[in-house]
N, C-alpha and C positions, 0 to 999 in steps of 0.2 A: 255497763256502768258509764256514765255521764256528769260532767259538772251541768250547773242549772244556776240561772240568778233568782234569788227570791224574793220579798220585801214583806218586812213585818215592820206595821205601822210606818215611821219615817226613815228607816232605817233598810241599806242595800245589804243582801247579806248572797255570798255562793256559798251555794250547798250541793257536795256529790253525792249522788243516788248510791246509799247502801252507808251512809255514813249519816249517824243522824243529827249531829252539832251543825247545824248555819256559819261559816264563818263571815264575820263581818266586813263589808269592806265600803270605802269611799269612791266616790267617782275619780278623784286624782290614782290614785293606787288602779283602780280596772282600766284607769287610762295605759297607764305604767305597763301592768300585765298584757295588755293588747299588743301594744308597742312591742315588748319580747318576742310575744310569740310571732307576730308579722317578719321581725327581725332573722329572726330563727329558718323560720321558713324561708328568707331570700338567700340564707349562707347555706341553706340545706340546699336549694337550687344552683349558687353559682358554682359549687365546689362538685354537683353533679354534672356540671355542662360542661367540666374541663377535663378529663380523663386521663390520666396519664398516660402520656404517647407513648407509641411502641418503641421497643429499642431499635436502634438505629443498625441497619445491616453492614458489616462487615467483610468484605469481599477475600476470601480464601486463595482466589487465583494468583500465580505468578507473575511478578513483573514482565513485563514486555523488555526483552534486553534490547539494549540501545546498538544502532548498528552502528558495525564495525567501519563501513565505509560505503563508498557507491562505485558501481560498477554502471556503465551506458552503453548499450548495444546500439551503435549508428549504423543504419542500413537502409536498404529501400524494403521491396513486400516482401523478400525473405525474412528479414528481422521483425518487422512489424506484423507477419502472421496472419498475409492475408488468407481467409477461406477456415480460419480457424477459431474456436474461443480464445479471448485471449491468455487466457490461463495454459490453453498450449502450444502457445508459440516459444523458440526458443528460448527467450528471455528470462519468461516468467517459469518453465523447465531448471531453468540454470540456475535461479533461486534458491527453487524448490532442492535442489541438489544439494546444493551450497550451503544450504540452516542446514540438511542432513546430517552433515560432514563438520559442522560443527561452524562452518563459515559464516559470518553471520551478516552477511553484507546485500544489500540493497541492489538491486540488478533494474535500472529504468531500458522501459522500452522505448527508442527513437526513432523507431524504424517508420519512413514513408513510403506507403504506395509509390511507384514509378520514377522513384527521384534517380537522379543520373550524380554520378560524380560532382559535376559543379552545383547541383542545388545543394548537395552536401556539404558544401564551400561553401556556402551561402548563407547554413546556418551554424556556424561552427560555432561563432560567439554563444549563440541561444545553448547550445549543447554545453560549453564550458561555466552558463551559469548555473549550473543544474551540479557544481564540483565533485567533479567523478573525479576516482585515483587510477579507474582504470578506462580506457576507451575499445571494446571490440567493432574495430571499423571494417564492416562489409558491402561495400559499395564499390559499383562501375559495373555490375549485369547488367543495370540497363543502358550503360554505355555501348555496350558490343550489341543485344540488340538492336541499337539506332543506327549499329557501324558507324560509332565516333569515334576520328583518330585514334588510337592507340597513346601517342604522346600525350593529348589533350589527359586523356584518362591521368595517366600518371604523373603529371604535373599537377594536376588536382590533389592527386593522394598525396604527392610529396607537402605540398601545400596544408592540408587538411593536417598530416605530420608534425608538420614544423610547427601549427598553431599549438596543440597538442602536448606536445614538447616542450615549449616554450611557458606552458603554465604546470610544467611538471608530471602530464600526465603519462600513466604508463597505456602504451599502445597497442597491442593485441591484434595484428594486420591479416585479416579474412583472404585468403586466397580466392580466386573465381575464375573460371570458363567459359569458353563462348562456343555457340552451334558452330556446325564446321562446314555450314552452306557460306559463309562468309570467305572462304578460301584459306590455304594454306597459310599463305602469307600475314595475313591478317589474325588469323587461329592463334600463330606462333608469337606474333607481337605484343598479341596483347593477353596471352600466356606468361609472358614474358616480365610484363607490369610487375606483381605483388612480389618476386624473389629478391627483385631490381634494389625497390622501395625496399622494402625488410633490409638487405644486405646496405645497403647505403645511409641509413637511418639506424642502425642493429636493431628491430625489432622484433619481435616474438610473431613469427608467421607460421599459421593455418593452411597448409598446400593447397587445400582446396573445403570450404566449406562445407558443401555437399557430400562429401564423400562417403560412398554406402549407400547412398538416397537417389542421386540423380539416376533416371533411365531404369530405376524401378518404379512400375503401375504399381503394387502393391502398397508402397511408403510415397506416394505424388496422389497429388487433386486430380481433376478430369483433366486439369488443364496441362498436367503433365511438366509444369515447373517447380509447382508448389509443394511442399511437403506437406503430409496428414500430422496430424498427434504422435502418430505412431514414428514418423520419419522425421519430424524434430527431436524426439526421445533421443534417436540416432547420434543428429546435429552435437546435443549437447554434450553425450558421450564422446565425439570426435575435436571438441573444443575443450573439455574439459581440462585435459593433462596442460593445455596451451593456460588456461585462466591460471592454476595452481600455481605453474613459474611466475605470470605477474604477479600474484600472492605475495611469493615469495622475495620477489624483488621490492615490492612494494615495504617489506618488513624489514629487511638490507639496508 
């Protein structure tokens, strides 16, 4: 069925098929009707072009807790991890620990390849912009490999201390050893360095870093300084008990 225009005599009439009356109409009025239906048809378009948008997703996940503080590992390529990813170097181990255990605190890694005591002095400032509560400073290895003074060494540390100190941070002082082709005397001196520094300063000392790791091939690189994944795991385990008293002091 279909409307149709028809015209009898002078007169316009629409007429739908299956109905047999003509309804009459004027040219103004099928103006009108036109006019609607065009109408019609563009609201039937724009109200189909706008869809209503999908609901907007709601993310279920848990907040990211806020850390608790920061913690800066300063050292040369034991801290920095060299030969390793960095996800296992000790740093980012001690983290990992640390959210475990409920701690929730922020562990940067500072550690540079080959730096000696006094480049560590050199960047203390940069280190103190970075506001750690806490500093584990393991530097002067590669002191005793260069065989540099002994004194030099620990006037750095004392120094590197005192800055440390001075903006309140708590210190964490890394113990370290040297090969024993350097001679007794030299062995013992600068052995001698980190208990010095600790006692003089009261700091929270590490007897020795390494310990557990050094002079084992199985937890060392080829190169037989460095520690594997497997021999920072160690690291972090033998620093740990030390981190937990700065914790604790920190909370005091």
């Amino acid at each position: 069925m279909a409307w149709e225009f028809i015209k009898l005599g002078s007169a316009d009439y629409l007429k739908y098929t299956g109905y047999s009356r003509p309804i009459p109409i004027d040219k103004n009025s099928l103006a009108k009707l036109c006019w609607s239906i065009l109408l019609g048809l563009a609201l039937l378009t724009a109200c189909g072009s706008n869809p209503t948008p999908p609901p907007v997703a709601i993310s279920t996940l848990p907040p990211t807790p806020v850390s608790a503080g920061v913690i800066v590992a300063m050292g040369d390529s034991l801290t920095e991890g060299l030969g390793v990813d960095p996800e296992e170097a000790y740093p980012a181990q001690l983290e990992q620990k640390l959210h475990a255990d409920g701690y929730n605190y922020t562990v940067i890694n500072a550690g540079v390849s080959g730096e000696t005591s006094s480049g560590a002095l050199a960047r203390v400032d940069w280190v103190l912009t970075l506001k750690p509560d806490i500093v584990i400073l393991a530097t002067g290895g590669n002191d005793s490999l260069r065989a540099i003074d002994p004194a030099l060494t620990q006037a750095n540390l004392e120094k590197l201390v005192e800055r440390f100190q001075q903006a309140h941070v708590v210190v964490v002082l890394a113990g370290m050893q040297t090969v024993q082709n350097l001679g007794e005397s030299y062995t013992n001196a600068f052995r001698a360095i980190y208990p010095a520094v600790a006692a003089k300063y009261d700091l929270i000392l590490i007897p020795f870093l390494l310990e557990g790791v050094a002079g084992d091939p199985k937890l060392n690189q080829d190169d037989f300084i460095h520690p594997t994944a497997a021999g920072y795991a160690i690291v972090v385990n033998t620093l740990y008990p030390y981190v937990l008293k700065a914790l604790a002091l920190i909370k005091h």
